[in-house]
C-alpha positions, 0 to 999 in steps of 0.5 A: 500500500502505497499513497499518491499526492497529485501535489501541485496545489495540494493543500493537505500534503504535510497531513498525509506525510504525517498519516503516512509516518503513523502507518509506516507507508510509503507516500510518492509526491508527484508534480510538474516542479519541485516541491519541498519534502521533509528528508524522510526514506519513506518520502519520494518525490517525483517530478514529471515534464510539464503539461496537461495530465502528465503528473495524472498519467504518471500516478494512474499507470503506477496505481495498484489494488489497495494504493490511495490517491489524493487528488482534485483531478475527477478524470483520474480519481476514475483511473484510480478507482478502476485501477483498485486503488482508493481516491480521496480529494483534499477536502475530504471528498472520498470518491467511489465507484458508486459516486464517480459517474456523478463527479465526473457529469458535473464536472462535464457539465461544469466545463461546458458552462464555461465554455458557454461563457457562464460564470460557474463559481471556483471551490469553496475557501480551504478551511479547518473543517476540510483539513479535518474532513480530508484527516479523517478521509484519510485514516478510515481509507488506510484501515480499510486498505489494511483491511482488505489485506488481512 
C-alpha cells in the first residue's frame, strides 16, 4: 500500500506525510516542479515534464489494488478507482465507484458552462473543517486498505 499526492496545489500534503509516518507507508509526491519534502526514506518525490495530465498519467499507470490517491483531478480519481486503488480529494471528498459517474457529469457539465461563457463559481475557501474532513478521509481509507489485506 502505497499513497499518491497529485501535489501541485495540494493543500493537505504535510497531513498525509504525517498519516503516512503513523502507518509506516510509503507516500510518492508527484508534480510538474519541485516541491519541498521533509528528508524522510519513506518520502519520494517525483517530478514529471510539464503539461496537461502528465503528473495524472504518471500516478494512474503506477496505481495498484489497495494504493490511495489524493487528488482534485475527477478524470483520474476514475483511473484510480478502476485501477483498485482508493481516491480521496483534499477536502475530504472520498470518491467511489458508486459516486464517480456523478463527479465526473458535473464536472462535464461544469466545463461546458464555461465554455458557454457562464460564470460557474471556483471551490469553496480551504478551511479547518476540510483539513479535518480530508484527516479523517484519510485514516478510515488506510484501515480499510489494511483491511482488505488481512
Amino acid at each position: 500500500m502505497r499513497i499518491f499526492i497529485d501535489a501541485d496545489a495540494c493543500p493537505v500534503k504535510d497531513e498525509v506525510y504525517k498519516v503516512a509516518d503513523r502507518y509506516g507507508l510509503t507516500t510518492t509526491v508527484v508534480s510538474n516542479s519541485f516541491i519541498q519534502i521533509p528528508a524522510s526514506p519513506r518520502i519520494e518525490r517525483m517530478i514529471v515534464d510539464a503539461g496537461p495530465d502528465v503528473a495524472d498519467d504518471w500516478i494512474a499507470e503506477r496505481t495498484e489494488p489497495g494504493d490511495i490517491v489524493v487528488t482534485n483531478d475527477i478524470p483520474l480519481a476514475d483511473r484510480v478507482l478502476k485501477a483498485g486503488g482508493a481516491a480521496i480529494a483534499p477536502n475530504g471528498r472520498v470518491f467511489t465507484a458508486d459516486s464517480i459517474g456523478q463527479a465526473l457529469a458535473q464536472r462535464s457539465i461544469g466545463e461546458h458552462l464555461r465554455s458557454l461563457g457562464e460564470m460557474t463559481g471556483g471551490p469553496k475557501p480551504f478551511d479547518r473543517q476540510a483539513r479535518s474532513r480530508f484527516l479523517q478521509a484519510l485514516d478510515e481509507a488506510v484501515n480499510r486498505e489494511r483491511r482488505k489485506r488481512r
